[in-house]
C-alpha positions in Angstrom: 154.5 65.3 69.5 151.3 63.4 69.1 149.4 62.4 66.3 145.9 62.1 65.0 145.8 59.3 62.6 142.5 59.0 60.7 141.7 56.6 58.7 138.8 57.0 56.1 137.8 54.6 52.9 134.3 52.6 51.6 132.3 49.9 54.0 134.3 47.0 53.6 137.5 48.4 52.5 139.8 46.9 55.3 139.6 49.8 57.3 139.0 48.5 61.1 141.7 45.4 60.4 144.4 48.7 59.6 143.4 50.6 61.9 143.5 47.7 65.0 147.2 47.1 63.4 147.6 50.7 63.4 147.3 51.6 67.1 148.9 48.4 68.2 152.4 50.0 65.9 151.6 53.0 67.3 150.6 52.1 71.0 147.6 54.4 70.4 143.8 54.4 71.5 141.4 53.5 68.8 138.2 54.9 68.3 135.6 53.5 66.0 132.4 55.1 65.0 130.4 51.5 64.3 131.6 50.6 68.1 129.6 54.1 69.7 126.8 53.5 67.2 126.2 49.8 68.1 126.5 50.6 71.8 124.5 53.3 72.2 121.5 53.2 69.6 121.5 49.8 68.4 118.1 49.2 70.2 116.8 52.0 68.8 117.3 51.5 65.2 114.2 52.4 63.1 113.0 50.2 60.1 112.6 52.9 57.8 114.2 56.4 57.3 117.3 54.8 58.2 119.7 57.4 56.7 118.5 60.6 58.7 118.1 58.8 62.3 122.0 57.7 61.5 123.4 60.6 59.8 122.0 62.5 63.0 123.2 60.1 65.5 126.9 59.4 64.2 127.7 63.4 64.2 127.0 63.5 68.0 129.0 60.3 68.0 131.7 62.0 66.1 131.8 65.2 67.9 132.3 63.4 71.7 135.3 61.1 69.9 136.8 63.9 68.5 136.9 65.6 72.1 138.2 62.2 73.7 140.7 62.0 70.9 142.2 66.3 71.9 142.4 64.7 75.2 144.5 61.8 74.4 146.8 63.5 72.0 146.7 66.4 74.8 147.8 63.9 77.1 151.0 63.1 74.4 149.2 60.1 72.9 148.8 58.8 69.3 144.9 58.3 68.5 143.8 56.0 65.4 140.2 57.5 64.6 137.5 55.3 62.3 134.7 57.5 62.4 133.2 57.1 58.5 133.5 60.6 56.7 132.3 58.7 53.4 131.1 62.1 52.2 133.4 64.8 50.8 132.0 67.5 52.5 132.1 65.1 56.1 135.7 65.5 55.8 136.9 68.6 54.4 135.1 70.1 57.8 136.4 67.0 60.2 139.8 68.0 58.5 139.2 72.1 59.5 138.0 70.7 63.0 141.5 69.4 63.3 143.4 71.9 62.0 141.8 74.8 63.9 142.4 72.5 66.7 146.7 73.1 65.9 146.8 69.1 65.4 148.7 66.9 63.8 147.6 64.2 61.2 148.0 61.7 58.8 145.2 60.5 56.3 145.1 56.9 55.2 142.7 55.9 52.6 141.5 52.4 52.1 139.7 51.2 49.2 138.5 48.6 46.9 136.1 47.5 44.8 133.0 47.4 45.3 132.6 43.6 44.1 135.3 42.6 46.4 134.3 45.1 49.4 131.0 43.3 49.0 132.3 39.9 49.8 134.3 41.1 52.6 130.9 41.7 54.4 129.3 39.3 53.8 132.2 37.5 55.3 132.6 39.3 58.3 128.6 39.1 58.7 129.0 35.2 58.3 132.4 35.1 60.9 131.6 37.7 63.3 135.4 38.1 63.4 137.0 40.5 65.4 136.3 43.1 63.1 132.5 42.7 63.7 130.4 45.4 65.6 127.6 45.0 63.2 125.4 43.1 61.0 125.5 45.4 57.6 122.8 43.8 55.4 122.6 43.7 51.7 120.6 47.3 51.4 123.1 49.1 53.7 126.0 47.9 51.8 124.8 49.2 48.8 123.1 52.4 50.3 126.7 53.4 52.3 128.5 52.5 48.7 126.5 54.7 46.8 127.3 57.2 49.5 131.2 56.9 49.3 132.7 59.9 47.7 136.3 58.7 46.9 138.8 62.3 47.8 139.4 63.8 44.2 143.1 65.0 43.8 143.1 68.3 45.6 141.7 66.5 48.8 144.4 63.6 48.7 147.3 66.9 48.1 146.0 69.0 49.9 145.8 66.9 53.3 148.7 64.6 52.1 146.3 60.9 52.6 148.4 58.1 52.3 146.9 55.3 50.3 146.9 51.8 51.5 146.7 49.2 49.7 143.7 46.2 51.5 145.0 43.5 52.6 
């Protein structure tokens, strides 16, 4: 049977480089959420109000990836999902999405601290490795870290997240 592997942590936490080694162990399409965003509204970014134009944006994003990923697990498929869920509340319902869906999942959680997270992007900024979809200044960094509701112990129980240690 297929399986939905979602993978959910901080900005900078080493969550695209596990989850590009992730679907190449598990011959399994990745989606990203920073790949959709860049493509599609990258022009469009405003200055200010930053927060609602992206919130609004990367649940539309969310909602279309979650219906490619039924399809590829439909189609008897692993599918490695990076679609942020920073926020408690973001994933207890992307968690009821998939189970009222009858899938099967496994959690990983990535993260680090936030000193160390923050010199991770500021490398890949500088490298524009292949990790890179987007420049994340300064401001964002520290506005999507303040954001970042670690799961508390009933949410890491409860949906059995496997914590992974960055490399």
């Amino acid at each position: 049977m297929s399986t939905l592997h979602l993978v959910v942590g901080p900005v900078g936490a080493g969550k695209s480089t596990f989850a590009i080694d992730l679907s190449r162990k598990k011959r399994a399409l990745r989606l990203t959420l920073d790949d959709w965003m860049v493509t599609l509204f990258s022009p469009d970014r405003p200055e200010h109000d930053f927060v609602p134009w992206y919130v609004e944006r990367a649940r539309r994003c969310v909602s279309q990836i979650f219906s490619i990923a039924q399809e590829v697990l439909a189609a008897d498929m692993d599918c490695v999902l990076e679609v942020g869920l920073i926020q408690r509340s973001e994933r207890i319902r992307f968690y009821e999405r998939i189970e009222s869906a009858g899938i099967d999942y496994i959690v990983y959680l990535l993260d680090a601290p936030r000193d160390v997270r923050r010199q991770r992007v500021a490398e890949r900024n500088a490298r524009k490795g292949v990790t890179f979809a987007m420049e994340v200044p300064p401001e964002i960094f520290e506005l999507a870290s303040d954001r970042w509701e670690p799961p508390d112990e009933s949410e890491c129980e409860r949906h059995h997240l496997r914590r992974i240690a960055p490399a």
